[in-house]
C-alpha positions as a Markdown table, in Angstrom:
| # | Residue | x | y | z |
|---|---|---|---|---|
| 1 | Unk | 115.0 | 22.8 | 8.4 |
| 2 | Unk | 113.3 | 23.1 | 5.1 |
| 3 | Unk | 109.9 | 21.9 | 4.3 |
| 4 | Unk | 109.6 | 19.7 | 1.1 |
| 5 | Unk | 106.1 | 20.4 | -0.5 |
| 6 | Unk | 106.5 | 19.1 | -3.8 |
| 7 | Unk | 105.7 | 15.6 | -2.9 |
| 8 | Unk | 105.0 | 13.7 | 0.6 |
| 9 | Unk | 108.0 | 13.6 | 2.8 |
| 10 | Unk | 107.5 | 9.4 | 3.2 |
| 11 | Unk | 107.2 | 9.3 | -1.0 |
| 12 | Unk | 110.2 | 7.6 | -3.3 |
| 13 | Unk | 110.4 | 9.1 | -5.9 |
| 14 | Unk | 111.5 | 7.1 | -8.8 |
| 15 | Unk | 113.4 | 8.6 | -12.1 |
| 16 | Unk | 112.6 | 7.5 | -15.6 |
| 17 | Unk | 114.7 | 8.8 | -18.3 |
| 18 | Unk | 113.3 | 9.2 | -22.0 |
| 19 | Unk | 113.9 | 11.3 | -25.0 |
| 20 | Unk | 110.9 | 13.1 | -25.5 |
| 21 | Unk | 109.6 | 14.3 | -21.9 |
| 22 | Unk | 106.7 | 16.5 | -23.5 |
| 23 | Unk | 105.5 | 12.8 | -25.6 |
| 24 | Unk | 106.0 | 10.6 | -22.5 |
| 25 | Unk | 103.6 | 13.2 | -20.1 |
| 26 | Unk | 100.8 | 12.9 | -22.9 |
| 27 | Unk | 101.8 | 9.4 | -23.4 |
| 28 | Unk | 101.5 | 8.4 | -19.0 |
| 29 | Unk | 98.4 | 10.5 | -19.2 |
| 30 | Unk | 96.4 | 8.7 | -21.7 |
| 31 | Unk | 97.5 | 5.3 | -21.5 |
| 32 | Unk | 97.6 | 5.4 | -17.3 |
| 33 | Unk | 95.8 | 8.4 | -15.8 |
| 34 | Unk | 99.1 | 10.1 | -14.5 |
| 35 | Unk | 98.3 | 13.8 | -13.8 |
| 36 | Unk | 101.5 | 16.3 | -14.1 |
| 37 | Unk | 102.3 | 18.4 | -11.1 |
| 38 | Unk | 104.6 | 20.4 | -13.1 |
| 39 | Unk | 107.6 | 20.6 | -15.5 |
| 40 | Unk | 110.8 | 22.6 | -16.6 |
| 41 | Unk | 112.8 | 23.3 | -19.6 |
| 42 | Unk | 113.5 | 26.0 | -21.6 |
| 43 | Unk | 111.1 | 28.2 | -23.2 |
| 44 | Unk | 112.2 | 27.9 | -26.7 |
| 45 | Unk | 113.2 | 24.2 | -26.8 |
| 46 | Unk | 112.1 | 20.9 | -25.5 |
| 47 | Unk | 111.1 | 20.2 | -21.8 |
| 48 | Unk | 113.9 | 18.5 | -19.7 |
| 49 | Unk | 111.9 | 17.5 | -17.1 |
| 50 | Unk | 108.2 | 17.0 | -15.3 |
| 51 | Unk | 106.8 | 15.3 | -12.1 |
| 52 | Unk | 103.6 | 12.9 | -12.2 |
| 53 | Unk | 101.3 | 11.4 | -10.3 |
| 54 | Unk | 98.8 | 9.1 | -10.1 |
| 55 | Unk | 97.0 | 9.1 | -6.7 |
| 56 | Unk | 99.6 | 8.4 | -4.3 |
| 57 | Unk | 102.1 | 7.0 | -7.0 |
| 58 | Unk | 105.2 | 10.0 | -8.1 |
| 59 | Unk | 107.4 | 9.9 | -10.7 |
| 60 | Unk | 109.7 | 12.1 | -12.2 |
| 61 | Unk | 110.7 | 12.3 | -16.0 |
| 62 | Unk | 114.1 | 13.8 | -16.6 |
| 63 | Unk | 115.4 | 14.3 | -20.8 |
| 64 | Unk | 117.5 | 11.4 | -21.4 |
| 65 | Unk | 121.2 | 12.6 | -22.7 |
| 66 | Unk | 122.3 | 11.8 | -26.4 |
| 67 | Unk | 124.0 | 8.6 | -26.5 |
């Protein structure tokens, strides 16, 4: 069986959708605290994609699709 280590294995992790992923990080950061854990994307264009957390509380911010 594989072993999760991104987040605790008793954690929900909730996913919040917005359009710029990079400006809601900075955004959850300043405002609330929220450290990132890491993100993905692709090098030359926007980030689709990062895990937060503040304390014990995860979320996870995925590049919302046009339309």
């Amino acid at each position: 069986m594989l072993k999760n280590r991104s987040v605790p294995t008793d954690t929900v992790l909730p996913r919040i959708l917005y359009r710029d992923v990079a400006e809601a990080t900075a955004w959850l950061t300043r405002v609330f605290g929220f450290r990132e854990h890491y993100h993905h994307g692709n090098d030359a264009g926007p980030i689709s994609g990062a895990q937060m957390h503040l304390g014990d509380a995860w979320v996870m911010l995925k590049r919302a699709s046009a339309g």
